[in-house]
Biopython code that builds the backbone (N, CA, C, O; Angstrom):
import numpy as np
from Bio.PDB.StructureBuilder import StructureBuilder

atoms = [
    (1, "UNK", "N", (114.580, -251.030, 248.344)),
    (1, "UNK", "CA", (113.497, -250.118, 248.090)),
    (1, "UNK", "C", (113.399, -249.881, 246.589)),
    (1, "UNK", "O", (114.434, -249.730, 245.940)),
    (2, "UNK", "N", (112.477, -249.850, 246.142)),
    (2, "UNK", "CA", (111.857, -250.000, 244.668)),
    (2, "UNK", "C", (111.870, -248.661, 243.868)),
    (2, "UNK", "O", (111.068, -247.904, 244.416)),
    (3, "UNK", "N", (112.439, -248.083, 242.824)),
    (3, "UNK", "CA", (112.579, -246.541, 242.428)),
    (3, "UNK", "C", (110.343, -246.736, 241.997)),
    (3, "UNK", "O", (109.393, -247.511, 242.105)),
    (4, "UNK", "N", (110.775, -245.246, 241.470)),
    (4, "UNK", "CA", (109.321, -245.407, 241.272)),
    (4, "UNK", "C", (109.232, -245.387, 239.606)),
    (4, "UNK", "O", (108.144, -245.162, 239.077)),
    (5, "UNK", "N", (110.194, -245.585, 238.958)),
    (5, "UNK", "CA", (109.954, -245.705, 237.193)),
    (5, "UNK", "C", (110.051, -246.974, 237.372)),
    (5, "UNK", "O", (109.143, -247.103, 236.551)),
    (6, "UNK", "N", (110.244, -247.847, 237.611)),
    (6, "UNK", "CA", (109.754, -249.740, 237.341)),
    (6, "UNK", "C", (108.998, -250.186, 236.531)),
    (6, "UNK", "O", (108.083, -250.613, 237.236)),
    (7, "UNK", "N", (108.672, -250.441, 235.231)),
    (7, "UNK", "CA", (107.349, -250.665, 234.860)),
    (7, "UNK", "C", (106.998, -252.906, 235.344)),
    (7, "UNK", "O", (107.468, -253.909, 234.806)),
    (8, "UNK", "N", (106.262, -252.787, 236.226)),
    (8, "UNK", "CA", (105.766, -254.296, 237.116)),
    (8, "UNK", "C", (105.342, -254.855, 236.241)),
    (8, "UNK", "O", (104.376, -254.333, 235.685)),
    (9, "UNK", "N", (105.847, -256.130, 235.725)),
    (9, "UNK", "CA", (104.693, -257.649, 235.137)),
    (9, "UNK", "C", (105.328, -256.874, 233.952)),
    (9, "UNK", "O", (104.614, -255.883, 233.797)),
    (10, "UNK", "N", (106.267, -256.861, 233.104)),
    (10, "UNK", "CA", (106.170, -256.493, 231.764)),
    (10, "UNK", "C", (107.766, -255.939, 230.718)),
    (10, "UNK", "O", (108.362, -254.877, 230.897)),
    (11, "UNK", "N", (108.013, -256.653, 230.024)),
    (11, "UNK", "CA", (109.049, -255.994, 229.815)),
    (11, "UNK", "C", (109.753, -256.525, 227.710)),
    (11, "UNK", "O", (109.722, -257.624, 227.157)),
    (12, "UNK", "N", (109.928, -256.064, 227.530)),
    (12, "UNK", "CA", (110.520, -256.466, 225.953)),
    (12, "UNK", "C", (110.295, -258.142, 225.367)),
    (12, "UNK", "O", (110.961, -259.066, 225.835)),
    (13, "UNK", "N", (109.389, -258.314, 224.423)),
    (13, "UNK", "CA", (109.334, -259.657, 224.174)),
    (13, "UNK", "C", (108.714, -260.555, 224.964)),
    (13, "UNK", "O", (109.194, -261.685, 225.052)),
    (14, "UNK", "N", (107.581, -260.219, 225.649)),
    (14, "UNK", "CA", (107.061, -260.798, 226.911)),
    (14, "UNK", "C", (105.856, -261.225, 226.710)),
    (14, "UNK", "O", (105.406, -262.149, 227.387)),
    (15, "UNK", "N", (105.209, -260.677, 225.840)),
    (15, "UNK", "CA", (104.422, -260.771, 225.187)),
    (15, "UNK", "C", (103.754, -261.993, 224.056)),
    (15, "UNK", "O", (104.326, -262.171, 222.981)),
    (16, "UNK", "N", (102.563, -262.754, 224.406)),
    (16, "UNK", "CA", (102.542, -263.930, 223.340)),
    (16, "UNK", "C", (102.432, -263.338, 221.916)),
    (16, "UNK", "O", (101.782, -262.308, 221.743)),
    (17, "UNK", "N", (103.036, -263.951, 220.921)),
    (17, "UNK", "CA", (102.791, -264.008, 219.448)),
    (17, "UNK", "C", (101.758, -264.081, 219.196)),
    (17, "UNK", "O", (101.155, -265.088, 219.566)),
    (18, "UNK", "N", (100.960, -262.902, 218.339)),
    (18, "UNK", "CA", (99.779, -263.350, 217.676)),
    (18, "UNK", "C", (99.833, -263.160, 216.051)),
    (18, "UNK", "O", (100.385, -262.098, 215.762)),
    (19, "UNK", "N", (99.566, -263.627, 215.352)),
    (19, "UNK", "CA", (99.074, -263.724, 214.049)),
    (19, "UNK", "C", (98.819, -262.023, 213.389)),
    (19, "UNK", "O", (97.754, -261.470, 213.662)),
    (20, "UNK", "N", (99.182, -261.768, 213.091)),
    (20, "UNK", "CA", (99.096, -260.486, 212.111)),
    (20, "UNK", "C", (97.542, -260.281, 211.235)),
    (20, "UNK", "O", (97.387, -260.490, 210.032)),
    (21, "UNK", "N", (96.775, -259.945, 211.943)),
    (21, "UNK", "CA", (95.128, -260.076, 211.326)),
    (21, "UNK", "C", (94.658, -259.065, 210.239)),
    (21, "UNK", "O", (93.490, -258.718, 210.062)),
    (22, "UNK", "N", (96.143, -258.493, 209.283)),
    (22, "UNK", "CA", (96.211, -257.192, 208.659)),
    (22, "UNK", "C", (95.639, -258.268, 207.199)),
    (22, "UNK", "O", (94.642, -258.229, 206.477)),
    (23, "UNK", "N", (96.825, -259.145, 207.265)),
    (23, "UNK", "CA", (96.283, -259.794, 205.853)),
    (23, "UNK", "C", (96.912, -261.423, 206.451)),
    (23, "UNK", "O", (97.521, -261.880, 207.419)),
    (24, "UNK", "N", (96.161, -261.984, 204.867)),
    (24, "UNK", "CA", (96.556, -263.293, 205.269)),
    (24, "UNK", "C", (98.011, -264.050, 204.354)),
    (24, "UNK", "O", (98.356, -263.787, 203.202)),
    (25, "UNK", "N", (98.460, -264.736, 205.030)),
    (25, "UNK", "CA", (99.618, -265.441, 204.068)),
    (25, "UNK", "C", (99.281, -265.756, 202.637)),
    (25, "UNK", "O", (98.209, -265.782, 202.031)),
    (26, "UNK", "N", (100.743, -266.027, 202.222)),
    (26, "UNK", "CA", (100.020, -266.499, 200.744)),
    (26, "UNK", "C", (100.117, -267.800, 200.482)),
    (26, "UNK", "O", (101.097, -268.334, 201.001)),
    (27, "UNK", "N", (99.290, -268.620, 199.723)),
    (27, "UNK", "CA", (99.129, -270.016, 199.653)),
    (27, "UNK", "C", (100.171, -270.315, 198.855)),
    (27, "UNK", "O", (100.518, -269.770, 197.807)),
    (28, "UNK", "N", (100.959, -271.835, 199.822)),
    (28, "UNK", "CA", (102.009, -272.113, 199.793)),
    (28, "UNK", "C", (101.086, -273.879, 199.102)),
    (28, "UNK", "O", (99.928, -274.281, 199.212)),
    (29, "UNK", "N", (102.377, -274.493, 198.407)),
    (29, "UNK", "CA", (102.221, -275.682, 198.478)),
    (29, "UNK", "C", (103.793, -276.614, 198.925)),
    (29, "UNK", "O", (104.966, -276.261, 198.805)),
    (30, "UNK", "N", (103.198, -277.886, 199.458)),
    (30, "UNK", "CA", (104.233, -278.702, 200.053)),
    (30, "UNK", "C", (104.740, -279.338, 198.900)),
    (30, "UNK", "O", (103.872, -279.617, 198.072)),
    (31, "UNK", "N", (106.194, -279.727, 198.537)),
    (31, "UNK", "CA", (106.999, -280.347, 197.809)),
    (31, "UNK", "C", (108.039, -281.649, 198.455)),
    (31, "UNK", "O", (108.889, -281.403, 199.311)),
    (32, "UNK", "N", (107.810, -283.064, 197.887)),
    (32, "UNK", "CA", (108.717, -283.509, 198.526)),
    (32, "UNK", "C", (109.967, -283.609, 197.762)),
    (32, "UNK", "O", (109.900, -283.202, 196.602)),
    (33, "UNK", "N", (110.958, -284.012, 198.125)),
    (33, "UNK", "CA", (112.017, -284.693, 197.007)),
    (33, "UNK", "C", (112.874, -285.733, 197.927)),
    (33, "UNK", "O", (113.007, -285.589, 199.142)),
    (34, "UNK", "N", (113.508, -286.945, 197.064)),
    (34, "UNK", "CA", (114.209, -287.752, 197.444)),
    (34, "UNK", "C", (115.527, -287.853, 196.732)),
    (34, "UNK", "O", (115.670, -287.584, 195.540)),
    (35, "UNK", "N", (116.503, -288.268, 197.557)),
    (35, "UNK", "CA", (117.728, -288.354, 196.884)),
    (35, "UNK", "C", (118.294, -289.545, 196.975)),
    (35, "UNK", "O", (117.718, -290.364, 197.691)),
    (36, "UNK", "N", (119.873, -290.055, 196.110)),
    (36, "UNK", "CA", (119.779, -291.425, 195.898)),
    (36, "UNK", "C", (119.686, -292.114, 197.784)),
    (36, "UNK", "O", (119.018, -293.093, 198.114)),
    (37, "UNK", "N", (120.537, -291.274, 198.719)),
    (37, "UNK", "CA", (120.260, -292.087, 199.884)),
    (37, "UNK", "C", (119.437, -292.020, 200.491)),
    (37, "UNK", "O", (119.481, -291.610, 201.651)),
    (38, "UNK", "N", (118.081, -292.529, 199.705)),
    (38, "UNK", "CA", (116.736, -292.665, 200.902)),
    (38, "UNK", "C", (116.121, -291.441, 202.005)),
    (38, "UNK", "O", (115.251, -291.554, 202.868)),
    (39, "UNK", "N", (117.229, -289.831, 201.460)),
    (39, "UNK", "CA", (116.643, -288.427, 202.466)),
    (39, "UNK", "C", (115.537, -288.028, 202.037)),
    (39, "UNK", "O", (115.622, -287.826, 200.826)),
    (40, "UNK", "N", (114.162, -287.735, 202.589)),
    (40, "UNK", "CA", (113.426, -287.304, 202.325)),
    (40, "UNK", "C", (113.574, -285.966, 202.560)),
    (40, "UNK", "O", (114.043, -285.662, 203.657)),
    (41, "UNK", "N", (113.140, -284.635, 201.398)),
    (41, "UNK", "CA", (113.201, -283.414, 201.553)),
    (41, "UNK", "C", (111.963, -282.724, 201.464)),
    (41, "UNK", "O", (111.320, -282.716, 200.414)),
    (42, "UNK", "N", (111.621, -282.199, 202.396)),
    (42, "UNK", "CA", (110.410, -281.320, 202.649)),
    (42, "UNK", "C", (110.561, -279.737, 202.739)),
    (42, "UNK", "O", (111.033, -279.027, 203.627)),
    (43, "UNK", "N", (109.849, -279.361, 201.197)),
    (43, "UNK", "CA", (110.125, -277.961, 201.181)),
    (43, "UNK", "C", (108.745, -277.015, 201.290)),
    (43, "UNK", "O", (107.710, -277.638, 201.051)),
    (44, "UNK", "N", (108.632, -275.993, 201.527)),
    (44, "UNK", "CA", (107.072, -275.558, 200.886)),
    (44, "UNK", "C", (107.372, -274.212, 200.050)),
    (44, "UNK", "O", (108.246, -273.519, 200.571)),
    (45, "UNK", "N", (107.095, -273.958, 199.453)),
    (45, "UNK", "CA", (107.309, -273.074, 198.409)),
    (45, "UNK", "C", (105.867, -272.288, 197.844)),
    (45, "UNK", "O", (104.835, -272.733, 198.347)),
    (46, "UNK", "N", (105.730, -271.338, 197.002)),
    (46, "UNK", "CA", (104.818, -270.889, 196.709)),
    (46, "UNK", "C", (103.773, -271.398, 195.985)),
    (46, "UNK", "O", (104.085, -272.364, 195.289)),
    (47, "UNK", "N", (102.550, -271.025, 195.931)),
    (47, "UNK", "CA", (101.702, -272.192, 195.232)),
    (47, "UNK", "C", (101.634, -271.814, 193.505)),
    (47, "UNK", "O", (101.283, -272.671, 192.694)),
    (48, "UNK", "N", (102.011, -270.457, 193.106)),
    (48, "UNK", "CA", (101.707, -269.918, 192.146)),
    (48, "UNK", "C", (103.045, -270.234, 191.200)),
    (48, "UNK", "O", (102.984, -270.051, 189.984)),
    (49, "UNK", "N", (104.355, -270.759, 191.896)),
    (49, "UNK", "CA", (105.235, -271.184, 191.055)),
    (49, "UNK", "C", (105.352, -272.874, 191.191)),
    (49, "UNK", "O", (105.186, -273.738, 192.052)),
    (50, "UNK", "N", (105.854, -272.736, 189.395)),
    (50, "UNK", "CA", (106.283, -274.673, 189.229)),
    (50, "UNK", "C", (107.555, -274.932, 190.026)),
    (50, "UNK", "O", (108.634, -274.376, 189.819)),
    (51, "UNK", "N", (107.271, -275.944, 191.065)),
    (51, "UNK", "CA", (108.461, -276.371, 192.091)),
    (51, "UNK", "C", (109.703, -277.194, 191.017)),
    (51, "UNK", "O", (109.309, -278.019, 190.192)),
    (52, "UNK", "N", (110.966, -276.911, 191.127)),
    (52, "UNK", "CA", (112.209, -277.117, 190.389)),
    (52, "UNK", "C", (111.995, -278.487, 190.268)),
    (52, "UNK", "O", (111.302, -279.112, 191.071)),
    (53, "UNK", "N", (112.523, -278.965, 189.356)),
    (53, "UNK", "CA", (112.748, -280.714, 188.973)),
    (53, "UNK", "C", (113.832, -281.274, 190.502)),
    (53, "UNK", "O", (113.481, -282.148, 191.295)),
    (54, "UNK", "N", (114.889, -280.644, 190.558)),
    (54, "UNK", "CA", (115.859, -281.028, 191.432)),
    (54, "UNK", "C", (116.073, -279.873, 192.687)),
    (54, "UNK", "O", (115.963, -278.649, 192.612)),
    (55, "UNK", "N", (116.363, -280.587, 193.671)),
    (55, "UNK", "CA", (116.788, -279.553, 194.413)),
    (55, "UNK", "C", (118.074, -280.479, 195.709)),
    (55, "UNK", "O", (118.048, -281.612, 196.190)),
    (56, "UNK", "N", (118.960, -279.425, 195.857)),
    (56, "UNK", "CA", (119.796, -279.961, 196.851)),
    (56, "UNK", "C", (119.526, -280.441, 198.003)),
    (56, "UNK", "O", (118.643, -279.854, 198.629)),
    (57, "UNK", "N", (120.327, -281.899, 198.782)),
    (57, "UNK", "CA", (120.018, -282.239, 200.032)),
    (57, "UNK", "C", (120.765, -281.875, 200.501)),
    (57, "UNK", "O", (121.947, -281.757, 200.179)),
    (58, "UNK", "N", (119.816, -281.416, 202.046)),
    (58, "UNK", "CA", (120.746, -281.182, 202.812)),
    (58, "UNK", "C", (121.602, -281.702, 203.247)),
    (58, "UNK", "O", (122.697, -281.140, 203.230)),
    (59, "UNK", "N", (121.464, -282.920, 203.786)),
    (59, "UNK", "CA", (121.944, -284.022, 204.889)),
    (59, "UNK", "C", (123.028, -284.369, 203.445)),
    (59, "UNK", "O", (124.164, -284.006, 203.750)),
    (60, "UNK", "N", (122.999, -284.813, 202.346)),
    (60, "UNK", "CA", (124.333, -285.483, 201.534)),
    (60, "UNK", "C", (124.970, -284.194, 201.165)),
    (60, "UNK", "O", (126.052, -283.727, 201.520)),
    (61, "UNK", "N", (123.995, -283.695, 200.322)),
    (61, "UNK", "CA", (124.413, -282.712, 199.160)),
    (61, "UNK", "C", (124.276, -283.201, 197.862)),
    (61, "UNK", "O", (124.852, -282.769, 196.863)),
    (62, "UNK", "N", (123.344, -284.290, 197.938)),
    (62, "UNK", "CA", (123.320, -284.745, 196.177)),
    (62, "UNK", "C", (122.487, -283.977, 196.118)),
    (62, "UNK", "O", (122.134, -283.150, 196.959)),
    (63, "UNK", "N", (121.863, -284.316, 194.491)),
    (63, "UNK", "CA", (120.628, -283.947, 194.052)),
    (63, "UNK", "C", (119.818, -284.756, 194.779)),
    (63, "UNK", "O", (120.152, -285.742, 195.436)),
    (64, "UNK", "N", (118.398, -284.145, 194.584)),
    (64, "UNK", "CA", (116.974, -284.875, 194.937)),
    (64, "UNK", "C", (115.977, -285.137, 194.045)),
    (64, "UNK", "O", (116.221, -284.055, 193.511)),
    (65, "UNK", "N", (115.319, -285.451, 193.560)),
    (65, "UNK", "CA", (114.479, -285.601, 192.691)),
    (65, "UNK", "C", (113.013, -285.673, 193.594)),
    (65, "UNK", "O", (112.932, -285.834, 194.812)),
    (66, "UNK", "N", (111.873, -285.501, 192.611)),
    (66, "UNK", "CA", (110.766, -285.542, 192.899)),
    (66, "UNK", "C", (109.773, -286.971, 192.975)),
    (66, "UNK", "O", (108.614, -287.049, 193.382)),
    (67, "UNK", "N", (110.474, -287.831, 192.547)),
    (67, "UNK", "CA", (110.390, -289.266, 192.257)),
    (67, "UNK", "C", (111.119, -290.331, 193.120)),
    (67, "UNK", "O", (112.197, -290.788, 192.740)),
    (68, "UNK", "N", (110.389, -290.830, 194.570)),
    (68, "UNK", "CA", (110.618, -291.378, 195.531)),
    (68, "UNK", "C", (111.351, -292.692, 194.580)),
    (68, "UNK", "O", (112.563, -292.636, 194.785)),
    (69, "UNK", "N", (111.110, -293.515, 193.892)),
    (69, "UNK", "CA", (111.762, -294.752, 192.996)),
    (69, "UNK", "C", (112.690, -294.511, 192.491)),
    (69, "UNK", "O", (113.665, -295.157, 192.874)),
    (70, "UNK", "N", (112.893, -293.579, 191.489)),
    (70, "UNK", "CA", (114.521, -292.671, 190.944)),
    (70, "UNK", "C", (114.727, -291.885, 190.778)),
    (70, "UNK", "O", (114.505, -291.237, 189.755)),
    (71, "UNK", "N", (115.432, -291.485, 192.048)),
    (71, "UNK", "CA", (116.349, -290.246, 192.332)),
    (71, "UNK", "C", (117.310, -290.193, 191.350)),
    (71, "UNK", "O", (117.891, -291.116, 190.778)),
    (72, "UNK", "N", (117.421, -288.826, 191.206)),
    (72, "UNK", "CA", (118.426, -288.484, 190.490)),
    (72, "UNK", "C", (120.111, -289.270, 190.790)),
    (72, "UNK", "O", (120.155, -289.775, 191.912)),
    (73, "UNK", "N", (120.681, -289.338, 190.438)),
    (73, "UNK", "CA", (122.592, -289.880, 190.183)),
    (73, "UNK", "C", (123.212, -288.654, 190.532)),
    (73, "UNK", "O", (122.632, -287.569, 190.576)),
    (74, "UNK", "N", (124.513, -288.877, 190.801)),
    (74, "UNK", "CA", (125.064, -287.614, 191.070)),
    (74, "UNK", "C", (125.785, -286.648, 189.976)),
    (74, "UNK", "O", (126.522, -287.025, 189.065)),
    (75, "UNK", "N", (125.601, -286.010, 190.121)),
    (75, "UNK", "CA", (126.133, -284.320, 188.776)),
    (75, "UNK", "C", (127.492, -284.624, 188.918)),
    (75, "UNK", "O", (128.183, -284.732, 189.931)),
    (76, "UNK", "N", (127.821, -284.771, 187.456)),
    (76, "UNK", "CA", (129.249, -285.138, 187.028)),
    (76, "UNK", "C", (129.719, -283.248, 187.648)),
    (76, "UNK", "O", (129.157, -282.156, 187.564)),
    (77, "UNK", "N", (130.920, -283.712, 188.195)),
    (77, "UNK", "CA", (131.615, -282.498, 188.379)),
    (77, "UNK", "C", (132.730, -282.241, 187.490)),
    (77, "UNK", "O", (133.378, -283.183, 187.033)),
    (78, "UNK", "N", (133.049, -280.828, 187.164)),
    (78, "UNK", "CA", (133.718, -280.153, 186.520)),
    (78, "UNK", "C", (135.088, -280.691, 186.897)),
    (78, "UNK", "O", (135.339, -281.045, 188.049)),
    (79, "UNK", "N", (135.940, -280.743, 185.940)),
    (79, "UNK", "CA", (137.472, -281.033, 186.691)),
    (79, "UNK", "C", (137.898, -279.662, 186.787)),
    (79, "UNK", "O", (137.268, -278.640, 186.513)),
    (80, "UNK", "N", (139.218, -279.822, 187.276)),
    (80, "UNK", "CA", (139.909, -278.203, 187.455)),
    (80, "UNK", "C", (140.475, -278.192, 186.794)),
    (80, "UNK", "O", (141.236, -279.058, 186.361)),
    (81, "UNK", "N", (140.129, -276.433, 186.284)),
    (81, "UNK", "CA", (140.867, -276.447, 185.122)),
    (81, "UNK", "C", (141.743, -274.828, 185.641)),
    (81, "UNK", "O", (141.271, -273.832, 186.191)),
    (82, "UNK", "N", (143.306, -275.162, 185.135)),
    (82, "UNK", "CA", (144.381, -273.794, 185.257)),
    (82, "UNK", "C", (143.542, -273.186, 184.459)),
    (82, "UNK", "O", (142.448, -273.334, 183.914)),
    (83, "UNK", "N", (144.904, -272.036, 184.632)),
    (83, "UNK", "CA", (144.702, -270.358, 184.405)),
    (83, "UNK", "C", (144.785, -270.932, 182.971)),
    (83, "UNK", "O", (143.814, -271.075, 182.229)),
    (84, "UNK", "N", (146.277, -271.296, 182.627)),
    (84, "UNK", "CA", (146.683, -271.698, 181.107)),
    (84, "UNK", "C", (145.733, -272.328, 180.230)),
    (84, "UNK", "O", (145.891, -272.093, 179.032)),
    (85, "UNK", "N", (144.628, -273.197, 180.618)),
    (85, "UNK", "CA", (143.644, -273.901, 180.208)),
    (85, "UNK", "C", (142.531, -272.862, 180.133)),
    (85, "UNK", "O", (141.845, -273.324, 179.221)),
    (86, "UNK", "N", (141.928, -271.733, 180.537)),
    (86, "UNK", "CA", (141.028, -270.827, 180.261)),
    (86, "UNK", "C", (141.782, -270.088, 178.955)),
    (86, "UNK", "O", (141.408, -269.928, 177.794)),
    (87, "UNK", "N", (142.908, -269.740, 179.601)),
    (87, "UNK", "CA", (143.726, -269.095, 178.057)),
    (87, "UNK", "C", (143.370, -269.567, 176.646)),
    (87, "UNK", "O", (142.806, -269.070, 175.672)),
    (88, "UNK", "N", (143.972, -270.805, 176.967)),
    (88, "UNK", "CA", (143.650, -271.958, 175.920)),
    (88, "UNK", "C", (142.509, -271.436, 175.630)),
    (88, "UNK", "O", (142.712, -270.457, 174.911)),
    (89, "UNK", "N", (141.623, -271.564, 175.787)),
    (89, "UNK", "CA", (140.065, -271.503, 175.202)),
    (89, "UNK", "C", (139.812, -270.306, 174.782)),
    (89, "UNK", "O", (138.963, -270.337, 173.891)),
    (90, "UNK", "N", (140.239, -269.079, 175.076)),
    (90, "UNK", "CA", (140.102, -267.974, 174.596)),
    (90, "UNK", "C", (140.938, -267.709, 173.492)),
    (90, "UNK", "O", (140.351, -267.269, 172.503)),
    (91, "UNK", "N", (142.198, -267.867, 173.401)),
    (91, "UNK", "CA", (143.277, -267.522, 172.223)),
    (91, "UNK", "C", (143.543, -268.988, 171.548)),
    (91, "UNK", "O", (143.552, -269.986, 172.268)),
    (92, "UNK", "N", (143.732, -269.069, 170.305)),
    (92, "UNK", "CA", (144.356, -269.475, 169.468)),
    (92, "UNK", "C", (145.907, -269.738, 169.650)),
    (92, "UNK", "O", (146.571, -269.166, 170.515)),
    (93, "UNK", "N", (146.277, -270.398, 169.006)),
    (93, "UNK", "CA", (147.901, -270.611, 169.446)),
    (93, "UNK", "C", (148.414, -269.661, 168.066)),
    (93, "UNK", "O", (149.545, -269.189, 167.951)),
    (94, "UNK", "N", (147.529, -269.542, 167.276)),
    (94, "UNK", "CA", (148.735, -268.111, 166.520)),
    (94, "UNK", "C", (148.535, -266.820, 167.086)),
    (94, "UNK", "O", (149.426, -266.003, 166.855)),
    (95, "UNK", "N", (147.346, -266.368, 167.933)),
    (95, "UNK", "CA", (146.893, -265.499, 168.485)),
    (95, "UNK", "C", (147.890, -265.274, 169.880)),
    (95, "UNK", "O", (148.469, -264.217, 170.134)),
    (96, "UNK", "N", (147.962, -266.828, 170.923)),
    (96, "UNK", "CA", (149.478, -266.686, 171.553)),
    (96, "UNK", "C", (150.739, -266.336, 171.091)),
    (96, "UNK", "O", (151.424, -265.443, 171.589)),
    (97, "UNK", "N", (151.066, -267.050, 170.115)),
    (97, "UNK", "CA", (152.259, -266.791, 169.438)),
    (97, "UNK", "C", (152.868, -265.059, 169.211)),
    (97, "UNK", "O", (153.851, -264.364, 169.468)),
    (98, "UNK", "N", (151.507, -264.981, 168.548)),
    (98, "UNK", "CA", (151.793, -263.171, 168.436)),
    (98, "UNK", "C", (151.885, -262.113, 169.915)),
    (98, "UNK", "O", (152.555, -261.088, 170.042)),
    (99, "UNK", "N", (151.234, -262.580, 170.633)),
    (99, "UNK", "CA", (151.292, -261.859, 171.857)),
    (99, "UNK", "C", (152.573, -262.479, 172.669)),
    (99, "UNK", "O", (153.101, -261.629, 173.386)),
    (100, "UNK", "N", (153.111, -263.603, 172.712)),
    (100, "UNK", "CA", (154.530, -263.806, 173.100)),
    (100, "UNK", "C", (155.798, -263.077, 172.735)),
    (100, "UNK", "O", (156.651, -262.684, 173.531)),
    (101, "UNK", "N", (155.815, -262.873, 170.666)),
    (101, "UNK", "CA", (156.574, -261.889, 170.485)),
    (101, "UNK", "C", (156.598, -260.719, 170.454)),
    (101, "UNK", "O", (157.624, -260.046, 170.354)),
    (102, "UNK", "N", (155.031, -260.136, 170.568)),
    (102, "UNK", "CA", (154.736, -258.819, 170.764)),
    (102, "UNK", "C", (155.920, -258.110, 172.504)),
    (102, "UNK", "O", (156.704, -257.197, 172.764)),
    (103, "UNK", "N", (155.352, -259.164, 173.109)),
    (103, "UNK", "CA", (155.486, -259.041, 174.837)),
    (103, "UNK", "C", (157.469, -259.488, 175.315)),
    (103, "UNK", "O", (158.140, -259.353, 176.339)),
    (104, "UNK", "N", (157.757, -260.065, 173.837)),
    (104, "UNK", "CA", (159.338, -260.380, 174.072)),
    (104, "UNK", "C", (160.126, -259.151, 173.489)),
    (104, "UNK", "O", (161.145, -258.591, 173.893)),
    (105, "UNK", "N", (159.401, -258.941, 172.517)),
    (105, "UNK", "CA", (159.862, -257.129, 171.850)),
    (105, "UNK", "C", (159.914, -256.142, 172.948)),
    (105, "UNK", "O", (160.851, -255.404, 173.255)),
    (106, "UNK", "N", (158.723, -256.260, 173.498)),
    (106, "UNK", "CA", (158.674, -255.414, 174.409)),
    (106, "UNK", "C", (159.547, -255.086, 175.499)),
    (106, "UNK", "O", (159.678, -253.956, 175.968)),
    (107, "UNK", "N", (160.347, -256.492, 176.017)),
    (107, "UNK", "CA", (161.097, -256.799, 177.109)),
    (107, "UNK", "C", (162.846, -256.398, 176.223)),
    (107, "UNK", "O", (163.695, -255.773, 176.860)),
    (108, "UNK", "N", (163.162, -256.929, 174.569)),
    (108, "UNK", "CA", (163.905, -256.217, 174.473)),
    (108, "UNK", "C", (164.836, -254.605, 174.142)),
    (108, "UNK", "O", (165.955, -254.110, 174.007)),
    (109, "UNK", "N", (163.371, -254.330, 174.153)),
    (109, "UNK", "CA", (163.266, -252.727, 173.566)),
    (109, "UNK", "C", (163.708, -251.923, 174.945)),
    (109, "UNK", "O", (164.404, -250.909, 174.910)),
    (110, "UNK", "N", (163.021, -252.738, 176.608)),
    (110, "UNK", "CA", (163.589, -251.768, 177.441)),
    (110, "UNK", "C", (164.634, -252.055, 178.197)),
    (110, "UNK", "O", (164.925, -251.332, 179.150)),
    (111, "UNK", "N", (165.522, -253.425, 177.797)),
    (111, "UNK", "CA", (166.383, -253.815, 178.003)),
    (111, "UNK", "C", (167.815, -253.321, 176.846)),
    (111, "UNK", "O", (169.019, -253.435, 177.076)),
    (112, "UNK", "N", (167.028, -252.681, 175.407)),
    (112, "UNK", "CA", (168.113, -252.183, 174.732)),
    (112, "UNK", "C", (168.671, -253.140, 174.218)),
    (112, "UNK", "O", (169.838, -252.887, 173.920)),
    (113, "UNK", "N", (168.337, -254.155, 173.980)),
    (113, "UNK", "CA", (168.965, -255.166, 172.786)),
    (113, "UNK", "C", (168.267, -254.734, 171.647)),
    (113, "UNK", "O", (168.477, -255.266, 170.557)),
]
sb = StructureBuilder()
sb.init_structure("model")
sb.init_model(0)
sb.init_chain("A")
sb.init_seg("    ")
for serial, (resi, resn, name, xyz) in enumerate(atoms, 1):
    if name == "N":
        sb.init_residue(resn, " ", resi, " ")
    sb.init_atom(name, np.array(xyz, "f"), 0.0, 1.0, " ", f" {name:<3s}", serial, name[0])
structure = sb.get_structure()
């Protein structure tokens, strides 16, 4: 037996999609790009901005270029670089030097030598 709050034929999301008739989209333009393995990339983007020279593929992860004949090569990657190697680049080795004996003073002052 059926309560009597039921609401029949109807319920959350049931409803077809219609188009929003408040305003209209904004004009988009289509962009392709290719990368060195033959992926074609289809983006659409806004019409009022200049579409990027390169953009990432999905399917490899190279670059893409806008130029179906030559695609971009792949982006030299960074090697890894240590902690000691950022140091490096920030201090000087007399600038280390001084902060080694600053920091060894330090160690014998609370050690009492």
């Amino acid at each position: 037996m059926p309560s009597g709050n039921v609401i029949r034929g109807a319920r959350v999301g049931s409803a077809p999609m219609r188009p929003d008739e408040r305003h209209q989209p904004a004009p988009r333009q289509d962009v392709t790009y290719w990368c060195r393995n033959d992926h074609r990339v289809d983006i659409r983007i806004s019409a009022d901005v200049e579409p990027p020279s390169l953009w990432d593929c999905p399917r490899c992860g190279l670059p893409a270029g806008r130029d179906a004949q030559n695609p971009p090569g792949r982006v030299r990657a960074e090697p890894y670089k240590s902690h000691l190697a950022y140091v490096k680049e920030r201090r000087t080795a007399e600038e280390g030097e001084a902060l080694l004996n600053e920091a060894l003073a330090a160690l014998r002052r609370r050690r009492g030598e």
